[in-house]
NUVEXVO-775433 format. One record per residue (C-alpha): residue number from 0; x, y, z. Coordinates in nm, 4 decimals. Example, Ala and Ser with C-alpha at 12.3 -4.5 7.8 and 13.67 -1.06 7.14 Angstrom:
{gumi 0; {1.2300; -0.4500; 0.7800}}
{gumi 1; {1.3670; -0.1060; 0.7140}}
//
This chain:
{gumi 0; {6.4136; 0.8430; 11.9512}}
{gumi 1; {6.5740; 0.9386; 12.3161}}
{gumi 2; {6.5441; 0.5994; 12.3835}}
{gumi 3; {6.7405; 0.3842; 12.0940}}
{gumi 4; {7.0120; 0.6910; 12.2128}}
{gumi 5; {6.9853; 0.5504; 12.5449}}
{gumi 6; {7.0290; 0.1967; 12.4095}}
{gumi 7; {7.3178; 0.2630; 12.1726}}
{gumi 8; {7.4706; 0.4763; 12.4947}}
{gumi 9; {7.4166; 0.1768; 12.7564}}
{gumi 10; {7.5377; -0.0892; 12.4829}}
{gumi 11; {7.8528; 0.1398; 12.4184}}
{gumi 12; {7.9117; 0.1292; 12.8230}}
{gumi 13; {7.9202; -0.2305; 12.8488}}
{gumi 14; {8.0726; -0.3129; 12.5350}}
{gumi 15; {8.4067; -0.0862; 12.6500}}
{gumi 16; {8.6461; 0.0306; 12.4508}}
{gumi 17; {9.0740; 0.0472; 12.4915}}
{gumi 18; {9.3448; 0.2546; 12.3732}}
{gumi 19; {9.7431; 0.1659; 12.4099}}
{gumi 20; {10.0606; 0.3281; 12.3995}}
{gumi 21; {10.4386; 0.4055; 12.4762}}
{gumi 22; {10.5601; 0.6541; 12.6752}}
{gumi 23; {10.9066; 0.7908; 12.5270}}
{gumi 24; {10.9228; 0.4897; 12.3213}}
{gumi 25; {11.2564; 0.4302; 12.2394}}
{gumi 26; {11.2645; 0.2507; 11.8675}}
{gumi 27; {11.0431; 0.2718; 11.5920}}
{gumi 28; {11.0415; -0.0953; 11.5591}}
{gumi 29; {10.8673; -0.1483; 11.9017}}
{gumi 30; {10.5696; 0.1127; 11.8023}}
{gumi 31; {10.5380; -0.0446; 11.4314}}
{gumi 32; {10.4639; -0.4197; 11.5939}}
{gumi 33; {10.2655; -0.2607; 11.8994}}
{gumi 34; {10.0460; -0.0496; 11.6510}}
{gumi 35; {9.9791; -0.3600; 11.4009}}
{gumi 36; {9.9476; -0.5773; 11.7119}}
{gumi 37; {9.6656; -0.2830; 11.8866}}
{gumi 38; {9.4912; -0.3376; 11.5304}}
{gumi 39; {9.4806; -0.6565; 11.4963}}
{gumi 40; {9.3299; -0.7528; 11.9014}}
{gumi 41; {9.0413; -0.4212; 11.8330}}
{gumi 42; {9.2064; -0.1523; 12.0511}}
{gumi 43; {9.0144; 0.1770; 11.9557}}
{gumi 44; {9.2990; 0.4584; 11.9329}}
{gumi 45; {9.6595; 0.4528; 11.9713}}
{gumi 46; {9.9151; 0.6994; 12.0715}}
{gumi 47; {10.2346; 0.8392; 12.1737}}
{gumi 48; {10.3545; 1.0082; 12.4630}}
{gumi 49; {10.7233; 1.2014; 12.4617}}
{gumi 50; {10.9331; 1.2684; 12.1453}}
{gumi 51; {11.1217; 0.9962; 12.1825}}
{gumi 52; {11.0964; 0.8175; 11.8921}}
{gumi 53; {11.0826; 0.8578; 11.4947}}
{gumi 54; {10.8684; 0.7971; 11.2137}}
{gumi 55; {10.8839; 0.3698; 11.1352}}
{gumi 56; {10.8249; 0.1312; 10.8343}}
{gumi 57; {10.7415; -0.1523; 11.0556}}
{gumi 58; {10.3427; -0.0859; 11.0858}}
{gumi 59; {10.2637; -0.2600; 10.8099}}
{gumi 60; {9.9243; -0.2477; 10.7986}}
{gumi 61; {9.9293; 0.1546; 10.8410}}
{gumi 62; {9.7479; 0.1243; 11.1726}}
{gumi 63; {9.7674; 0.4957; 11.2361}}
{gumi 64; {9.5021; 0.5270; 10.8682}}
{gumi 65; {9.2878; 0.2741; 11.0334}}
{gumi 66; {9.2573; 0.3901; 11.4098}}
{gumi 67; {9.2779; 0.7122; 11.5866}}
{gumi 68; {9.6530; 0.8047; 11.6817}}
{gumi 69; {9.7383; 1.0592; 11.8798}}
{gumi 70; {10.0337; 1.2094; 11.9967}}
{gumi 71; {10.0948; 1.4016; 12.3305}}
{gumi 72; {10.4106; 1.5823; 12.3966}}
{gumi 73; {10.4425; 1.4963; 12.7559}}
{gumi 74; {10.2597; 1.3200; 13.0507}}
{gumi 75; {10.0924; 1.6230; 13.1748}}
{gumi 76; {9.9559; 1.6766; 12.8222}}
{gumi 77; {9.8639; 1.2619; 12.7619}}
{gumi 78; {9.6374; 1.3009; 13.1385}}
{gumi 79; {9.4855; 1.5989; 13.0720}}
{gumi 80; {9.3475; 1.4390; 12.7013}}
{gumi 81; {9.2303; 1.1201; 12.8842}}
{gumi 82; {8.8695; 1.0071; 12.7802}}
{gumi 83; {8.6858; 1.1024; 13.0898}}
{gumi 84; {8.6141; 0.7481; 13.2455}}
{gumi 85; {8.8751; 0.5891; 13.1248}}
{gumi 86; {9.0893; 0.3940; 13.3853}}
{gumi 87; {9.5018; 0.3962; 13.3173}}
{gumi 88; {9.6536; 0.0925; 13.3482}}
{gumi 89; {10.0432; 0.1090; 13.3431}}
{gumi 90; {10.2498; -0.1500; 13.2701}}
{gumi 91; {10.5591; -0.1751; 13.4939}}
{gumi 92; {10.7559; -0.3816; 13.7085}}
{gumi 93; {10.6917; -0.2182; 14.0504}}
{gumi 94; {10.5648; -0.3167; 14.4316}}
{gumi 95; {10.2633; -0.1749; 14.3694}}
{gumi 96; {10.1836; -0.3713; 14.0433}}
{gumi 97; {9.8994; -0.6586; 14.0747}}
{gumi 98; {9.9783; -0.9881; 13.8622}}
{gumi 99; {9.8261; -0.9643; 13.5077}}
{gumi 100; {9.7020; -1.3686; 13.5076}}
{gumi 101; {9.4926; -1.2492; 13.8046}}
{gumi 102; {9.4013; -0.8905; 13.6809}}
{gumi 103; {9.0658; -0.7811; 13.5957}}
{gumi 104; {9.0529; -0.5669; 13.2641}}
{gumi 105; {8.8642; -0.2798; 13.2990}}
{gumi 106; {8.5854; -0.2249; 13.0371}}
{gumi 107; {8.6883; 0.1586; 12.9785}}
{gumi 108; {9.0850; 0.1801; 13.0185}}
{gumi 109; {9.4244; 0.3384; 12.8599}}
{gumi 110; {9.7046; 0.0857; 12.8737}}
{gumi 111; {10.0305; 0.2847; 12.9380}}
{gumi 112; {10.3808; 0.1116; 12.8381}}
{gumi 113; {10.7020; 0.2848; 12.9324}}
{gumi 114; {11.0286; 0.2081; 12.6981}}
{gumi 115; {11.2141; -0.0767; 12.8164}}
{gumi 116; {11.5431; 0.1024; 12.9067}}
{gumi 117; {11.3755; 0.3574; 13.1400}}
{gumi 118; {11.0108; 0.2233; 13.2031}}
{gumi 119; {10.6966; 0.4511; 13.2943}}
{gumi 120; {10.8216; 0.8051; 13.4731}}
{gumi 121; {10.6823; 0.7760; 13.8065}}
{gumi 122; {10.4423; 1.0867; 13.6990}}
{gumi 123; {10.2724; 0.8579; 13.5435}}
{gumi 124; {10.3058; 0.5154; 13.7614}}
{gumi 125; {10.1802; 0.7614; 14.0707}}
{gumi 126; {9.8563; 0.8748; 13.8370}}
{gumi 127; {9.7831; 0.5073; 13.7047}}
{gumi 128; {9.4553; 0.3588; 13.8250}}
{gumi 129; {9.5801; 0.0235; 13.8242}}
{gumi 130; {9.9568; -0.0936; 13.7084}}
{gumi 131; {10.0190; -0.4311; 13.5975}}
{gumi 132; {10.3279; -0.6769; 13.5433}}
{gumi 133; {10.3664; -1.0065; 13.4494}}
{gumi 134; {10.4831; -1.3363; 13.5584}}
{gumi 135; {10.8677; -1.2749; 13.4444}}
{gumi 136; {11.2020; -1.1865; 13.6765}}
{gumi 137; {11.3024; -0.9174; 13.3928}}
{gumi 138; {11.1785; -0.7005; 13.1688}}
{gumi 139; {11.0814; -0.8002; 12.8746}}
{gumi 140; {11.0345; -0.5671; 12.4904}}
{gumi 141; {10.7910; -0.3345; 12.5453}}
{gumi 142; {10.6094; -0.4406; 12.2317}}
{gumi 143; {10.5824; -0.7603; 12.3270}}
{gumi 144; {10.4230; -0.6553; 12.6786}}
{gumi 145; {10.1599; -0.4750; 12.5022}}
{gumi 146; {10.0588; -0.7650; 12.3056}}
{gumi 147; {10.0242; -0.9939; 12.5715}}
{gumi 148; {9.8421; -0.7413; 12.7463}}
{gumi 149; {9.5761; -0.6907; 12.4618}}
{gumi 150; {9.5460; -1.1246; 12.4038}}
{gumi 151; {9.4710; -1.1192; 12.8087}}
{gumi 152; {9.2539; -0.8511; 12.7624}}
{gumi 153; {9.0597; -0.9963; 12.4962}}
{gumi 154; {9.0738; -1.3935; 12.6550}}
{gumi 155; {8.9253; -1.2796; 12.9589}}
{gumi 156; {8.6223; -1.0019; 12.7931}}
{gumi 157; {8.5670; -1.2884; 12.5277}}
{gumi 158; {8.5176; -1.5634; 12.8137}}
{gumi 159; {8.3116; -1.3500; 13.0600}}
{gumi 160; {8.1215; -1.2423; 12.7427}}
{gumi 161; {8.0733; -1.6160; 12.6602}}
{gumi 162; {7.8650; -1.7141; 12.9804}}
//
């Protein structure tokens, strides 16, 4: 018996697992598409950090009754909640962020979007494990970010996965 735990623990481990959200997300609009987007590429919880934002009709497939959502009222709050193990990745223009076409995704990890008019505080850029950007010269809707975030993600497991 320990040892199908063990198995189903180990298996667990490798297989990973993600979470995404906005901090202080600025329009409903951009959580609705984010949240049907996280459901659709297999993230495992979503969530919400800053009150920043109100209730939206745009998650049409009522992604917050299929996943886990949460909601933390602040940074502080959001880090101290963190799965233990989990890497943050933040998603921000900055000199520190790595190039996403040549990041690796971690198999345990917390993707961390900032709203587009004021990005991630830096709070939370100076606490993220890794921060990421893409191949762009501006900015681009937050929503959209965090999609092409989660297809990268899921390319690159489902190819290393493949050999």
């Amino acid at each position: 018996m320990q040892l199908q735990i063990l198995e189903v623990m180990i298996d667990n481990l490798e297989q990973g697992y993600f979470g995404i959200g906005i901090q202080n997300g600025k329009t409903p609009e951009n959580l609705g598409v984010l949240w049907r987007t996280a459901q659709n590429m297999g993230a495992n919880f979503i969530f919400t950090v800053g009150r920043r934002y109100a209730k939206q009709a745009c998650d049409t497939r009522k992604a917050t009754g299929a996943m886990p959502y949460f909601h933390y009222d602040d940074f502080e709050d959001f880090y101290k909640h963190m799965p233990k193990g989990a890497l943050l990745v933040g998603v921000e223009l900055n000199e520190r962020s790595v190039s996403l076409e040549t990041f690796e995704h971690p198999r345990r990890c917390i993707y961390l979007l900032g709203a587009e008019d004021n990005g991630l505080t830096k709070a939370a850029m100076e606490k993220c494990h890794h921060l990421i950007k893409f191949d762009s010269s501006e900015s681009i809707n937050v929503s959209a970010a965090g999609s092409i975030v989660m297809y990268d993600r899921q390319l690159k497991i489902n190819h290393k996965s493949s050999f």
